[in-house]
LOGUKOL-200755 format. One record per residue (C-alpha): x, y, z; residue in three letters. Coordinates in steps of 0.001 Angstrom, whole numbers, padded with zeros to 6 digits, always signed. Example, Ala and Ser with C-alpha at 12.3 -4.5 7.8 and 13.67 -1.06 7.14 Angstrom:
2
+012300-004500+007800ala +013670-001060+007140ser 
***
This chain:
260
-008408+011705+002645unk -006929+011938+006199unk -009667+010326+008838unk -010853+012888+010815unk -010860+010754+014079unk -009216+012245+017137unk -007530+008963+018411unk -005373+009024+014648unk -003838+012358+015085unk -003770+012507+018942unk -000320+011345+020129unk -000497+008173+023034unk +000368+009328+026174unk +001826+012401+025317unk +004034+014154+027934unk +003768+017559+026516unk +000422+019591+026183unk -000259+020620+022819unk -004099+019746+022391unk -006059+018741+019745unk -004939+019366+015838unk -006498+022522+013775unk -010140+021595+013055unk -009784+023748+009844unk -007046+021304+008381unk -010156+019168+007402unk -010910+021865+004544unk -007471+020964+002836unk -007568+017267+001558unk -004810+015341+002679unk -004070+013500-000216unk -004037+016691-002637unk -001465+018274-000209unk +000949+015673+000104unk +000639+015293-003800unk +001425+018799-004349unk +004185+019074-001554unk +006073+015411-003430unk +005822+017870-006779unk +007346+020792-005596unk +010121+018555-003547unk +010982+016630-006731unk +011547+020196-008215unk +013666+021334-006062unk +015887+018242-005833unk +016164+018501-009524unk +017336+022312-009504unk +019841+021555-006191unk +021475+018471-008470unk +021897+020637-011595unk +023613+023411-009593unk +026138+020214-008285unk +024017+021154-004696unk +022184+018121-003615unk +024248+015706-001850unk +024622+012394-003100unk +023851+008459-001851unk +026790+008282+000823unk +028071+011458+001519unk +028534+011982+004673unk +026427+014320+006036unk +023424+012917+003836unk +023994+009629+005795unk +024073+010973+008980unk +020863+013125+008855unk +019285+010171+007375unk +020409+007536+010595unk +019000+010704+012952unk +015593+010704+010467unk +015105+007224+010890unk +015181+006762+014968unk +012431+009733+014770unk +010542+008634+011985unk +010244+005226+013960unk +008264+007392+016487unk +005981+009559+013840unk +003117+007237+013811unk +001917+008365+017861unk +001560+011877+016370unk -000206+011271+012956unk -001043+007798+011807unk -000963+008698+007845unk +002845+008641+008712unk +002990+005211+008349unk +001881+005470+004222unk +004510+008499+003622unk +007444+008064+001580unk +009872+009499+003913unk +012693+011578+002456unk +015664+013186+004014unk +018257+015052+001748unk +021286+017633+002413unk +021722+020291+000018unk +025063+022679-000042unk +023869+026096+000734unk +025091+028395+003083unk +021104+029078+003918unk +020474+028133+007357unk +017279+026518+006767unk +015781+022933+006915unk +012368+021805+006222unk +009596+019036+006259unk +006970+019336+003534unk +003419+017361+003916unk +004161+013989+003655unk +007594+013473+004875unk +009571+015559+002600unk +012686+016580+004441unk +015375+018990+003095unk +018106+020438+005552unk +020715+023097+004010unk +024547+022693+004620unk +024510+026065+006069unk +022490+024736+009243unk +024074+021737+009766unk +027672+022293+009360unk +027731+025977+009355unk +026190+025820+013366unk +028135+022844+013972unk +025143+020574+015074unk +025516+017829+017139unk +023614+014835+016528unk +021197+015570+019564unk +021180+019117+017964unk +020324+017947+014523unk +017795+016096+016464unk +015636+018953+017951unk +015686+020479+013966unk +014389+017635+012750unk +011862+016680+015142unk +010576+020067+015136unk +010203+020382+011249unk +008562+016760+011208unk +006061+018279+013805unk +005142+020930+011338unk +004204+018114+009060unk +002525+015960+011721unk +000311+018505+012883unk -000508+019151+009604unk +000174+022929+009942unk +000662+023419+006303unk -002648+022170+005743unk -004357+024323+008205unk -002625+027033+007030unk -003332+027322+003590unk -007291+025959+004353unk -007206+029546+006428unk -005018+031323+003358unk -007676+030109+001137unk -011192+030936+003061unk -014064+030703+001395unk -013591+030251-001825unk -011809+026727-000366unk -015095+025928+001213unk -016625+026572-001537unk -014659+024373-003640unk -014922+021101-000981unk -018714+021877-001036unk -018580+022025-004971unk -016270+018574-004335unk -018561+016709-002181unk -021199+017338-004998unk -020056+015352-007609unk -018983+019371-008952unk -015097+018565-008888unk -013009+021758-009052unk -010147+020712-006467unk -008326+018754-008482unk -006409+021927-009285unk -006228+022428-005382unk -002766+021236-005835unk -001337+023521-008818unk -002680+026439-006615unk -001125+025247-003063unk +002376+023747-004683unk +004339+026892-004604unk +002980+027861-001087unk +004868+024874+000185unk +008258+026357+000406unk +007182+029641+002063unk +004751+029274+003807unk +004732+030834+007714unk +003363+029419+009959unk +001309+031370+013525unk +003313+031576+016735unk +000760+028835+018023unk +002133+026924+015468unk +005627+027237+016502unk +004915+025853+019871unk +003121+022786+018670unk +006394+021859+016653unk +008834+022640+019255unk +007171+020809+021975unk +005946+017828+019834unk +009608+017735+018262unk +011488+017723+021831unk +009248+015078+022707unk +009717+013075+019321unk +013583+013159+019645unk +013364+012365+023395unk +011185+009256+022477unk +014258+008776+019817unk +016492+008709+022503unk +018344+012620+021697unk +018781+014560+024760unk +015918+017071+024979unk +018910+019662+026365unk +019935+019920+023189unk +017010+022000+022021unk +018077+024903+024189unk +021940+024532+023139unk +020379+024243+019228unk +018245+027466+020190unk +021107+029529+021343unk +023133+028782+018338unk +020421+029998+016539unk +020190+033453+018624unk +023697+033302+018082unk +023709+033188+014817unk +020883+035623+013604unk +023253+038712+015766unk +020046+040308+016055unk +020077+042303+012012unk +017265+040413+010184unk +019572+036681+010531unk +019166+033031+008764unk +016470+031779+006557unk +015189+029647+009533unk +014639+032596+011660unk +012266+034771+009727unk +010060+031314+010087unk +011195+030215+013215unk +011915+033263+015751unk +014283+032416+018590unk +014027+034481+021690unk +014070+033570+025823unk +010528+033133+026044unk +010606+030024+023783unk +014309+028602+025281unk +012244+028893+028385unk +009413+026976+027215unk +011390+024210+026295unk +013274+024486+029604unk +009643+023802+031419unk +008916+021201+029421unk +012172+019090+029233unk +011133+017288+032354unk +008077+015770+030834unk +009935+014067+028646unk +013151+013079+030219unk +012031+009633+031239unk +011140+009224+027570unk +014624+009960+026800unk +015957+007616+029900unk +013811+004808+028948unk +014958+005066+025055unk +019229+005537+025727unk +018504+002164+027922unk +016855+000074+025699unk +019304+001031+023343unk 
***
C-alpha cells in the first residue's frame, strides 16, 4: 500500500506548480494497481513479439529510448518515492500508431510510429517520456479508475479493511482499463509540467516540449489524428503553458548539462 504521507509524493523543491496528488487515489491500492498494470504489460509484450513487433535487446531504437529512460528515471524518486521499488521497463514496438505510454509502476511502451515516424530528437523523446512517467507518478491511473469505480470501490476497501476481502479481484476488473484509460484535462497539465521539469532535471532542453508539441499538431492535420492525440490533445493554449513555465526550470536544465 502506497503511504499516504504528503512529503512521499510531493516533489523537493519543485519549480513548477502542480499541487498536491488526487486525494481519491487512496481508494485504489497501490500494490493491486501496479500488479494488474505488470499483467496487462506482459500481455501485450507477448502479442507485439508474436506479430515479429516488439523490438529486441540491442536494436537501436530500443537502446536509445532506454539511455533517455534511465537519466529520467534517475530523477522519479522527487515525484513519487514508490519509484524507487518499480521494475522499470522501457520497450519499442513497430507500429505505425503514434502512441507511447507509462502504465502504474514503470511500465513504458513507445510505438515506432511516434518515435521515428515524427522524427524525435532525443530532447524530444525526452518531453514524451517524462510526460507519460508523470501520468504514472501522479498516480493518475489510480485516481482515475478509484473515480470510474465510485461507490461500489468504497465499498469494497471498507469490506477490505474488515477482514471482508473482496479486492483481491480489484485487479482482474482494473487490468484492461490500463491501456485506455483517459485521463481529465487537469490531468494533462500535471504530466506536462511535471514531465518538462523531470527531463529538465535530466538535463533535455525543456524547448523541446514545444518543438515535440508542434509535431504533434502537425501531425494530427486537424481530422480526428494519432492515437496519442485522442488522449493527449495538442492545441496553443497548452504550447503556451509550457512556454510560461520553461523558465522555472531552465536552471534545472543548466545545472544538469554542467555537471554532466
Amino acid at each position: 500500500m502506497c503511504s499516504l504521507l504528503p512529503g512521499l509524493l510531493a516533489p523537493a523543491h519543485a519549480q513548477v506548480d502542480v499541487g498536491q496528488p488526487s486525494a481519491l487515489r487512496s481508494l485504489v491500492p497501490a500494490d493491486e494497481i501496479e500488479d494488474a498494470s505488470r499483467q496487462e504489460y506482459a500481455k501485450l509484450l507477448q502479442q507485439a513479439r508474436a506479430q515479429g513487433a516488439l523490438a529486441p535487446e540491442g536494436d537501436p531504437g530500443r537502446v536509445r529510448l532506454q539511455a533517455i529512460a534511465r537519466r529520467l528515471i534517475a530523477q522519479a524518486p522527487r515525484w513519487n518515492d514508490r519509484a524507487r521499488q518499480w521494475q522499470w521497463e522501457v520497450n519499442l514496438i513497430g507500429s505505425k500508431s503514434v502512441n507511447a505510454f507509462c502504465m502504474p509502476g514503470g511500465k513504458i511502451a513507445v510505438f515506432t510510429g511516434l518515435l521515428d515516424g515524427l522524427k524525435l530528437s532525443d530532447d524530444e523523446a525526452a518531453m514524451v517520456l517524462g510526460h507519460e512517467m508523470a501520468h504514472a507518478l501522479r498516480e493518475h491511473a489510480r485516481s482515475r479508475i478509484a473515480k470510474s469505480e465510485g461507490t461500489g470501490l468504497a465499498l469494497s476497501i471498507g469490506a477490505q479493511l474488515l477482514g471482508l476481502g473482496q479486492v483481491g479481484d480489484l485487479a482482474a476488473r482494473m487490468g484492461t482499463q490500463l491501456l485506455t484509460l483517459k485521463f481529465s484535462r487537469e490531468d494533462e497539465v500535471e504530466a506536462d509540467l511535471v514531465g518538462l521539469e523531470l527531463a529538465a532535471r535530466a538535463g533535455y532542453d525543456p524547448q523541446a516540449a514545444i518543438s515535440l508539441w508542434q509535431k504533434m499538431g502537425a501531425a494530427g492535420g486537424g481530422q480526428g489524428g494519432p492515437a496519442f492525440l485522442s488522449t493527449h490533445p495538442t492545441g496553443p493554449d497548452r504550447q503556451q503553458r509550457l512556454r510560461e513555465n520553461i523558465p522555472r526550470v531552465e536552471g534545472l536544465y543548466r545545472a544538469a548539462r554542467a555537471g554532466r
